[in-house]
C-alpha positions as CSV (number, residue, x, y, z in Angstrom):
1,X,3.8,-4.0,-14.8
2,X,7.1,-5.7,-15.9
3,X,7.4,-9.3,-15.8
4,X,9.4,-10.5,-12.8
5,X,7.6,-8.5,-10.4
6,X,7.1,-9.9,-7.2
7,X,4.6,-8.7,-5.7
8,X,4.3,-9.9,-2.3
9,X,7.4,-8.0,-1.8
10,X,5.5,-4.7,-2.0
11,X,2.4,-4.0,0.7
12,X,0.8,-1.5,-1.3
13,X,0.2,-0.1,-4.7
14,X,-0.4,3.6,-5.9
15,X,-2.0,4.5,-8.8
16,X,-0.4,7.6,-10.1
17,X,-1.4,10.1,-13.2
18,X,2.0,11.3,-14.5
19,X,0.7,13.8,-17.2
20,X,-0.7,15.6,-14.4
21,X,1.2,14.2,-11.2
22,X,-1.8,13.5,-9.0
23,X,-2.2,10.3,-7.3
24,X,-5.6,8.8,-8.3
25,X,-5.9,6.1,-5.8
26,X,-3.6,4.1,-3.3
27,X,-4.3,0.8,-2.6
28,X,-3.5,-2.7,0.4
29,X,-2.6,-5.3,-1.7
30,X,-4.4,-8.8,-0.1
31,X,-3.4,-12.0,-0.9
């Protein structure tokens, strides 16, 4: 991820394969 990023802005992630546009897993981010 870039620097800068702030991420208790964001309440989830998703990780996401672009070579074959499937998303491989979302996820809750905790803190």
């Amino acid at each position: 991820m870039p620097d800068g990023i702030d991420l208790k802005a964001y309440g989830h992630v998703v990780i996401w394969c672009e070579q074959f546009g499937v998303l491989i897993s979302p996820a809750k981010l905790k803190f």
